[in-house]
C-alpha positions, -999 to 999 in steps of 0.1 A, spaced: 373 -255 329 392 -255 362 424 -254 374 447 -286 376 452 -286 411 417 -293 412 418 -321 389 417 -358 406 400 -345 442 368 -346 458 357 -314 450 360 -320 414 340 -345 414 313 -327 436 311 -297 416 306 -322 384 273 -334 402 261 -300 413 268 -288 370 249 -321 357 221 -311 380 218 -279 376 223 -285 338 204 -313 330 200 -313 289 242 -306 287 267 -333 286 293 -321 308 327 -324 293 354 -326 319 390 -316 304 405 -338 331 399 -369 315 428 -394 290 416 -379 256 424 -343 268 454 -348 282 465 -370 254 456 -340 231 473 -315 254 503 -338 253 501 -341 216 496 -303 209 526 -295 239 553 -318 215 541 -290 185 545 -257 208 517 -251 230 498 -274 251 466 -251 252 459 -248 217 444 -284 218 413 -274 237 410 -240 217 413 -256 181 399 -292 189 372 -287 224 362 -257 233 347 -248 190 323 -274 201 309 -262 233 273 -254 240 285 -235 268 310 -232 294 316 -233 334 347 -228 350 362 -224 384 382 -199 399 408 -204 426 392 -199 461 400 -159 459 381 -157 432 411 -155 410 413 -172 376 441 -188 361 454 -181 328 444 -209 308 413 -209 323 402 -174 318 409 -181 283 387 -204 277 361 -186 293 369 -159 271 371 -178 237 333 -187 241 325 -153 254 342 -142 221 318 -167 200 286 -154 218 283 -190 244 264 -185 276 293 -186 303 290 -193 338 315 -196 368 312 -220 400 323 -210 435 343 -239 455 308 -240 470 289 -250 445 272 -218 437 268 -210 396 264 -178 382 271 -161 349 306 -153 345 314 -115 345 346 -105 324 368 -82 345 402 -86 340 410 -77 374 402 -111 379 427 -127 354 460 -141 365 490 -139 346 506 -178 337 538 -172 357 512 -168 393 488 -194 377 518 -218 376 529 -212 412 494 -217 422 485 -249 404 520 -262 410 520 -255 451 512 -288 471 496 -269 496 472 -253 473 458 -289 461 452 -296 498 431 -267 500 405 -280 475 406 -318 496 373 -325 511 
């Protein structure tokens, strides 16, 4: 999981290569991709967007990665996810903007609430940030 102002750069694809190496046996599934945000779209028209990946993706999932914004922060929707496969007992990891993987510790300190998660993913000058 990562944030959407991530999705579509450089970076993300990067930190896709460094996860497939590092995890070679695990098929990487990348919510940035048609199918996903079809079913976001489809769950969005019904109430809430998120609920796709919790009732439809994430049951699925070996295991999970996810990125935090470059303070370390991590957005709402992002955080849970990470939490609904802590919750079911799945290894979870986090990667820095550098590449570096590590397991994921929860402290909510950490945890944005949506209405800063939504000015951070939606601020132009916060996408540049993760340009390479």
């Amino acid at each position: 999981g990562h944030p959407i102002n991530c999705y579509d750069v450089p970076l993300e694809i990067e930190l896709i290569k460094i996860i497939e190496r590092e995890f070679p046996t695990i098929q990487v599934e990348n919510p940035n991709r048609p199918h996903h945000q079809a079913g976001y779209q489809r769950y969005s028209r019904q109430g809430r967007g998120m609920d796709y990946f919790f009732q439809e993706v994430l049951p699925s999932m070996a295991a999970g990665i996810f990125l935090p914004f470059e303070d370390g922060m991590f957005g709402a929707g992002v955080w849970g996810e990470a939490e609904f496969l802590h919750q079911q007992a799945k290894p979870i990891y986090e990667i820095s903007v550098e590449g570096i993987i590590r397991s994921m510790v929860f402290d909510l300190t950490r945890k944005l609430p949506v209405e800063e998660t939504r000015a951070r993913v939606y601020d132009k000058d916060r996408k540049n940030k993760f340009l390479r």
